[in-house]
C-alpha positions as CSV (number, residue, x, y, z in Angstrom):
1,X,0.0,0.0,0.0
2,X,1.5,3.4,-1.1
3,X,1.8,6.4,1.6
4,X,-1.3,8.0,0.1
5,X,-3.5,5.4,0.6
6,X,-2.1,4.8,3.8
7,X,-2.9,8.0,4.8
8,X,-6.9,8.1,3.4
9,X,-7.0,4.1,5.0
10,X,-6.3,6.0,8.4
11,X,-9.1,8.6,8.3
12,X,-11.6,5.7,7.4
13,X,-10.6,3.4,10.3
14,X,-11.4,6.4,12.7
15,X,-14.6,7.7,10.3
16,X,-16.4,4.5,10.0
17,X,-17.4,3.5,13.3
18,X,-18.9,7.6,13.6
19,X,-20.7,6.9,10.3
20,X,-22.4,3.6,11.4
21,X,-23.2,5.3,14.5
22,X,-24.7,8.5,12.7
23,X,-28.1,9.6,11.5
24,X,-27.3,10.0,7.8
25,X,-26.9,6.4,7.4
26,X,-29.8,5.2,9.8
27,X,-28.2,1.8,10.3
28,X,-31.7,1.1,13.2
29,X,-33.5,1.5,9.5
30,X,-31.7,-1.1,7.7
31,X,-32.0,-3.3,10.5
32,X,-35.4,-2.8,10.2
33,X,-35.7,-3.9,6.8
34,X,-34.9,-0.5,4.9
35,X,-33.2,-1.0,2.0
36,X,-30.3,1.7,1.6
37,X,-29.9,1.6,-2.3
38,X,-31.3,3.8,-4.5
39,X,-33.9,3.4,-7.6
40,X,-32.0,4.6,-10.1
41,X,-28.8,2.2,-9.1
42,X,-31.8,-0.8,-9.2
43,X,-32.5,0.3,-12.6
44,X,-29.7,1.0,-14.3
45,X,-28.0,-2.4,-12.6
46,X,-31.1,-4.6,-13.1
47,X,-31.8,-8.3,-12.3
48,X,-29.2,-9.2,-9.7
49,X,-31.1,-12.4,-7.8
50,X,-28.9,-15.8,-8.6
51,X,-25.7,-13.2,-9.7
52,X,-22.6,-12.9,-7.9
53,X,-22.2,-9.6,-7.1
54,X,-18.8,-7.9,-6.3
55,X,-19.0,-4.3,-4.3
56,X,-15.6,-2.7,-4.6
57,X,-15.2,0.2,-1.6
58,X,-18.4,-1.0,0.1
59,X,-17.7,1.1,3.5
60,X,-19.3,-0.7,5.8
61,X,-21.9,-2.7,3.8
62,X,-25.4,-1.5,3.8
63,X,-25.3,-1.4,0.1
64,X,-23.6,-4.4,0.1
65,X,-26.0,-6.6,2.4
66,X,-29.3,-4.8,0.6
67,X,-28.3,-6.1,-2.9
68,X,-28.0,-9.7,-0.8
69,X,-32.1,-9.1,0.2
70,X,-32.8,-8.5,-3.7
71,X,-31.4,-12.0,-4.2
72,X,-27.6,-11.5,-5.4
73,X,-24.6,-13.6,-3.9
74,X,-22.7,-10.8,-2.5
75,X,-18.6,-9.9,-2.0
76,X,-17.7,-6.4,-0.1
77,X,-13.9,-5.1,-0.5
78,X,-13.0,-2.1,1.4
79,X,-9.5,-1.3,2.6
80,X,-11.0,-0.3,5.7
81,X,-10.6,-3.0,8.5
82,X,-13.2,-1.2,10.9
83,X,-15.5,-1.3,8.2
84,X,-15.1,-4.8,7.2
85,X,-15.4,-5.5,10.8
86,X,-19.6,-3.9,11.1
87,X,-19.8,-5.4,7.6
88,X,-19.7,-8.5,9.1
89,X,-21.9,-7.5,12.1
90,X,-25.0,-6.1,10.2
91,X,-24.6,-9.2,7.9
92,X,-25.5,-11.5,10.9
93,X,-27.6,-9.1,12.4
94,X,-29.9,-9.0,9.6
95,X,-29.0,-13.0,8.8
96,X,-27.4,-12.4,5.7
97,X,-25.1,-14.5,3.9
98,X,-22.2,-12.6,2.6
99,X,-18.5,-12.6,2.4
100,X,-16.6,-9.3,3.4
101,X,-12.7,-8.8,2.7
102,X,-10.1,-6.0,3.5
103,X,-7.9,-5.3,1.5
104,X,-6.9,-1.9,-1.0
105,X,-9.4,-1.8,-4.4
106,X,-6.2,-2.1,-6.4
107,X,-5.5,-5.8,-5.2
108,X,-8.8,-7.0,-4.8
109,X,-8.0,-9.1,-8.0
110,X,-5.2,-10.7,-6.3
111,X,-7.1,-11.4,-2.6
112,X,-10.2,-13.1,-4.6
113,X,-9.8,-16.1,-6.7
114,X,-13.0,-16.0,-8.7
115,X,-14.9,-13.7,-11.1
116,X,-17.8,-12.3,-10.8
117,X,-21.5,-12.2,-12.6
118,X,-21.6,-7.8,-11.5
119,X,-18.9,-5.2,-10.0
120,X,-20.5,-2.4,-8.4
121,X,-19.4,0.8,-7.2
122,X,-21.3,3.6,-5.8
123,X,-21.4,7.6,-4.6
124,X,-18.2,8.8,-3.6
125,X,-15.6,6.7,-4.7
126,X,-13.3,7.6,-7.7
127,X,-11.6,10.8,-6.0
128,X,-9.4,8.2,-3.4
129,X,-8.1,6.5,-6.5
130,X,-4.7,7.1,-7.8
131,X,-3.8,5.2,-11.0
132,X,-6.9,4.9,-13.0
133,X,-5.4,2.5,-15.4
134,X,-4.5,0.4,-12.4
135,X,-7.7,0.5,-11.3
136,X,-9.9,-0.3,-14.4
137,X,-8.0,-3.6,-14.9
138,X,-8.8,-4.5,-11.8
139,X,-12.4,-4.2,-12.5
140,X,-12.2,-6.0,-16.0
141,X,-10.3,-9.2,-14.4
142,X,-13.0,-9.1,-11.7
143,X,-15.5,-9.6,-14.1
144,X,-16.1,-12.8,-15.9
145,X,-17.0,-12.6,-19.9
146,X,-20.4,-10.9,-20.5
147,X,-20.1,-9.3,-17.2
148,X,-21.7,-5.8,-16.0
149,X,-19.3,-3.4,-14.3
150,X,-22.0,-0.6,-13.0
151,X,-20.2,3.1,-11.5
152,X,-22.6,5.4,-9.7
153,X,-20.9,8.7,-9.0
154,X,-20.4,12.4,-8.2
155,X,-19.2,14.3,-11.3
156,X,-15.8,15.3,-11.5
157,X,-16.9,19.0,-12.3
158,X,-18.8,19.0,-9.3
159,X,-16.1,17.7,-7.3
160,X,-14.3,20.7,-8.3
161,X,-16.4,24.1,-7.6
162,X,-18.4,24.7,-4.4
163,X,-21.0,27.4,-4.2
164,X,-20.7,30.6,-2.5
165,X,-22.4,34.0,-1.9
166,X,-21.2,35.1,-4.9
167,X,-22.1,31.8,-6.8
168,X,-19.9,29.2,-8.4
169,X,-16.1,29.1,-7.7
170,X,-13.6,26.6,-8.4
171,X,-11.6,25.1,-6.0
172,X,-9.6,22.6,-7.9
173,X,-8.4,21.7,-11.1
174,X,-11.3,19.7,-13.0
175,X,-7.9,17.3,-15.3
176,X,-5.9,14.6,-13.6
177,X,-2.4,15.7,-11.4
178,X,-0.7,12.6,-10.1
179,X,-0.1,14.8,-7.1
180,X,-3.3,14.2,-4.9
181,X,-5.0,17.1,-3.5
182,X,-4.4,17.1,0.5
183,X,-7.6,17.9,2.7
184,X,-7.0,18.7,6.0
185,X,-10.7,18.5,8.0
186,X,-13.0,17.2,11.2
187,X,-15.3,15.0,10.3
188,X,-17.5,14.2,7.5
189,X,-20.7,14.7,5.3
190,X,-22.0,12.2,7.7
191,X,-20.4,13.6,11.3
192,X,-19.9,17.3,10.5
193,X,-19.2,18.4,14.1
194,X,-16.7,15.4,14.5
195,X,-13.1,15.9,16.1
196,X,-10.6,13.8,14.4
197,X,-7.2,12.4,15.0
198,X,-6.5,12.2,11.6
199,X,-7.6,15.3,10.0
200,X,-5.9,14.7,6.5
201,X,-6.6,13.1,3.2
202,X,-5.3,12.6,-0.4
203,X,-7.7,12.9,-3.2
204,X,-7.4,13.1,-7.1
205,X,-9.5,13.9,-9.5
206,X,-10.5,12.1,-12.6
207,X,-12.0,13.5,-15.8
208,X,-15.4,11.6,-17.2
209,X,-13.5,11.1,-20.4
210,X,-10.6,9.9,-18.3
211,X,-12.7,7.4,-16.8
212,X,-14.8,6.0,-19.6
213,X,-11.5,5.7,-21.8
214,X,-9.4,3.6,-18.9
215,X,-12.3,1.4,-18.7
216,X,-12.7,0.7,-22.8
217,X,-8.9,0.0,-22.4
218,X,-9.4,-2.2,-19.9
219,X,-11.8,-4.4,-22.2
220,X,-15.0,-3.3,-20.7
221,X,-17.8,-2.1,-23.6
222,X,-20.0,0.7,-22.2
223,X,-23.4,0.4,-22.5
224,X,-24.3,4.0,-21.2
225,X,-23.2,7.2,-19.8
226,X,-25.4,9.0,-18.0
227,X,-24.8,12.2,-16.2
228,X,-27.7,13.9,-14.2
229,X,-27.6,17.8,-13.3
230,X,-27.8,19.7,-10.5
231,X,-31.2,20.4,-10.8
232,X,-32.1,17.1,-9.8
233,X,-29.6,16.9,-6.7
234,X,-32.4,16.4,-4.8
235,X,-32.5,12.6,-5.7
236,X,-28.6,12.0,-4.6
237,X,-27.8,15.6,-2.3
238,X,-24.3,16.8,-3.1
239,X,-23.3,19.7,-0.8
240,X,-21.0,21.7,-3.4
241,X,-24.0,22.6,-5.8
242,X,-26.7,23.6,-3.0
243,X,-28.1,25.5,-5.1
244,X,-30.7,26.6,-2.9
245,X,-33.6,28.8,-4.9
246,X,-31.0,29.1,-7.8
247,X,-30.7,27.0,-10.7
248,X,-27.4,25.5,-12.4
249,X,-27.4,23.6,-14.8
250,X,-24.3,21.6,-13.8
251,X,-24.0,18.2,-13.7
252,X,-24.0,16.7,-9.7
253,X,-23.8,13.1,-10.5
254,X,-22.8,10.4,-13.9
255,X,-23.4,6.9,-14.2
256,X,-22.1,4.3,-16.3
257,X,-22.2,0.8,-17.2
258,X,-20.6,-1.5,-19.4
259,X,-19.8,-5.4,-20.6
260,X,-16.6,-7.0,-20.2
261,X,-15.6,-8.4,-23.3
């Protein structure tokens, strides 16, 4: 593990057990039977029951264990050992067969011997990755043949501006610097008021063309790319484009799916 992901691996072993205790993620809901994806991911996935289902950076799991109650055969990677750890909790909490593995996205193809029917990633993920090339391989060998690989996402450009009195202003490059950005914070979007021991964290940013082109090189045909503006933020909330009684017409959020070949 490189000293970058070391770093953002830190901040997640101290975030996750806030998170699972926090409102925004309502674990007494899921336990209740709440299921914590969203419609537009069930859509634009589709059929999962009888599929083996991989979840690449599945935090601690909700997502994880709620594709499990729609029938899928389910494997969570995260490189977080706290939140493998409630992974494996909630999954025999809520009686849940489901296998749960730490280790950093980039090896996941090395710690699991087998392929796999779907890979799934969702909201939040592709700023903490360094090498995209690296990274969309790892997805293609993942997959067996006729696989899905399905990426649910905040856009890059809204990663990169955050609104202000005066409006729009951009706080970081929009293309692709192998030198991370450093963010030095307490807490979360989930635990805003939270103190932290480890206050700092490394992210880069990846264009959308940046993105769809590693994973065609990788092997994986893209069915789709959707993005969805900020307009209709109000489906999957992202703080930088509050918008408030103002209109943008910025995109918030992108999806896209594809086939290994």
């Amino acid at each position: 593990m490189d000293s970058h992901t070391a770093v953002n691996q830190r901040v997640w072993d101290e975030l996750t057990p806030l998170h699972a205790s926090s409102s925004h993620y309502d674990v007494k809901a899921f336990l209740q039977g709440e299921s914590k994806l969203g419609d537009l991911e069930i859509e634009e996935v589709g059929e999962v029951a009888g599929k083996r289902l991989l979840h690449l950076m599945c935090h601690f799991g909700m997502d994880t264990l709620s594709w499990a109650q729609r029938g899928a055969q389910v494997t969570g990677v995260d490189f977080s050992s706290e939140a493998i750890g409630i992974a494996r909790q909630l999954a025999e909490q809520v009686q849940t067969k489901a296998q749960f593995v730490c280790c950093d996205v980039l090896q996941a193809a090395d710690y699991l011997d087998e392929t796999f029917d779907i890979v799934f990633k969702s909201k939040g993920v592709m700023m903490w990755i360094q090498d995209l090339s690296a990274w969309a391989d790892t997805c293609a060998r993942l997959l067996k043949p006729g696989g899905v690989f399905y990426l649910l996402d905040y856009h890059p450009l809204a990663n990169s501006v955050t609104q202000t009195e005066d409006g729009l202003k951009l706080h970081r490059s929009y293309f692709y610097s192998p030198e991370p950005t450093v963010v030095v914070a307490d807490g979360s979007y989930a635990v805003p008021d939270a103190v932290l021991e480890n206050k700092e964290s490394r992210e880069w940013t990846h264009t959308l063309g940046d993105i769809v082109t590693a994973l065609i090189q990788a092997g994986i045909e893209i069915d789709f790319l959707h993005e969805f503006p900020a307009a209709e933020a109000y489906l999957m909330p992202i703080p930088q484009l509050d918008t408030g009684s103002a209109r943008y017409d910025l995109p918030a959020m992108f999806s896209v799916r594809g086939v290994r070949r």
